[in-house]
Structure formats: C-alpha cells, structure tokens
N, C-alpha and C positions, 0 to 999 in steps of 0.2 A: 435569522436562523430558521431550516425549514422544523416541520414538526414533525419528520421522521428521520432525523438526522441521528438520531441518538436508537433506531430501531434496534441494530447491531450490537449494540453494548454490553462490551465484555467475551464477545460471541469467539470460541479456539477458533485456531485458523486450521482450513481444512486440506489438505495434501493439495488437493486442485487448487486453492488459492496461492499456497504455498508456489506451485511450481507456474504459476503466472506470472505473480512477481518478480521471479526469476528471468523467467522470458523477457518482461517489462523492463524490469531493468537492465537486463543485457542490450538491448535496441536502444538505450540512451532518454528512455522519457525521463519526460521530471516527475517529481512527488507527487504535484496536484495531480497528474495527471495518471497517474498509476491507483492513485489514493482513490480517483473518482470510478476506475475503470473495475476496482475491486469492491467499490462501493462501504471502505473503508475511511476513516480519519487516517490526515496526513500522519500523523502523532502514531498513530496506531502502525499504519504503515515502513516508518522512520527506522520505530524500535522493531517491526520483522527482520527489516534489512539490515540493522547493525547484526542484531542477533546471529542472522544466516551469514554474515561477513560481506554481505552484497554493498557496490559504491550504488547512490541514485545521484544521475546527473542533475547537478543545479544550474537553471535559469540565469542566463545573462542577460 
C-alpha cells in the first residue's frame, strides 16, 4: 500500500469529478481505470456510479 493512498479520504465529489466519470464511463473504461484517472478508490468510484445509475465496463 502506498502512503498516500488514503490522502482523499472521505473527500465530496466535486461537479468536475462528477462529470468525468461520466465521460469515463461512457467510452467503456474499466473501474481500475477510471478509479486511478480520478485518483480515487475503486469502492469509492463503484458507489458514485451505482448512485448516478452509470454501468462501468468489467474487464474480461
């Protein structure tokens, strides 16, 4: 684990993050990859996208 992995923690999600994931998610990434690009946890990430009703493409 690094030792700023947890820097974010707890941190609202801000309109600009909000409509990235959005974007992210419509082009078909996966979680890791959306998770790392927002500098977010997957977990964290997962529960935006149920929340906003958004699917995240899973890794075959």
């Amino acid at each position: 684990m690094s030792a700023d992995r947890f820097e974010r923690h707890r941190q609202p999600w801000t309109q600009d993050e909000i409509q990235k994931l959005h974007t992210l998610a419509k082009k078909g990434m996966a979680l890791k990859a959306i998770a790392k690009a927002l500098k977010r946890s997957e977990e964290s990430t997962k529960d935006r996208a149920k929340a906003d009703s958004l699917n995240i493409a899973k890794l075959r």
